[in-house]
C-alpha positions, 0 to 999 in steps of 0.5 A: 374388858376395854384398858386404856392406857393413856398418857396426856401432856399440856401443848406448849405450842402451835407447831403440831398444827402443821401435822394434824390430818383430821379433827374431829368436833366433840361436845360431851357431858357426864352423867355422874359427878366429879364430886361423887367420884372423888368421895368415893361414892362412885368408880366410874365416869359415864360419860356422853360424846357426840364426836363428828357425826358419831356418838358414843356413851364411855364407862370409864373407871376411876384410877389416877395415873395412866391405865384405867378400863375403858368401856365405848358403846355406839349410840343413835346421834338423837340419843346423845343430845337427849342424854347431853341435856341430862348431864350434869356440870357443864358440857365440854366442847372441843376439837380434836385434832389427830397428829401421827408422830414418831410412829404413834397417833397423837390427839391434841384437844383444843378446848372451846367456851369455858375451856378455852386456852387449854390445849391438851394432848394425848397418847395411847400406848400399848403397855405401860412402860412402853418408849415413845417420841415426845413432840417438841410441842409437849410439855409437862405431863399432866396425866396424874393431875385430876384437873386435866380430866375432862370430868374435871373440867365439866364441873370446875372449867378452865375460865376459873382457874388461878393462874397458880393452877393454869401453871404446869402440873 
């Protein structure tokens, strides 16, 4: 069993832009919904990425906070475009830009289409109460806040949100 242990902060500006190495383009979809996850109906997003020239197909369980299981398994690229067509909710399509920091790899995703304005970053940890350097360019934390999740926005984008909920955690 996969365990990712994440922690995820809204980018406050443009300065890890200097430090990014690589990105990566990604569109992804869910083959479930939020709706059925948060009813409790369900206990895992399925999701479907195709990142770059790769694509995967992700089982993720439902918990709220910053450790969940993970599961990731390679799929043909062709694969992925049939599931995308499959999905349901909107697609996410991103860029992810990798920015090492304080020792750790950063992943800041830069949000297109009905997601764009939303830039997000994101670190994985090797336990949960693990120290790390924050960047200056992360703000609030938003690793409990389900509007954040990308499931969540492939149901409700960032284009409909309030002002209210654009705001800080």
């Amino acid at each position: 069993m996969g365990i990712e242990i994440e922690r995820k902060f809204l980018v406050t500006s443009d300065a890890w832009r200097a430090a990014a190495h690589a990105v990566i383009p990604m569109a992804q979809g869910y083959l479930n919904d939020s709706a059925s996850m948060d009813s409790g109906a369900q206990k895992a997003s399925v999701r479907v990425r195709i990142q770059g020239e790769q694509a995967y197909l992700n089982i993720k369980s439902r918990e709220l906070g910053h450790t969940r299981q993970e599961f990731e398994y390679p799929v043909p690229v062709g694969d992925a475009r049939d599931l995308l067509k499959l999905c349901v909710g909107g697609l996410i399509d991103k860029r992810r830009h990798m920015v090492n920091h304080g020792g750790l790899l950063w992943e800041v995703d830069e949000f297109l289409g009905d997601n764009a304005g939303l830039v997000v970053a994101e670190v994985e940890l090797e336990s949960a109460d693990q120290v790390f350097d924050m960047p200056d360019w992360a703000g609030a934390e938003v690793t409990d806040e389900v509007r954040y999740y990308n499931l969540a926005l492939a149901a409700r984008p960032y284009s409909q949100w309030s002002s209210t909920e654009r705001g800080p955690g």
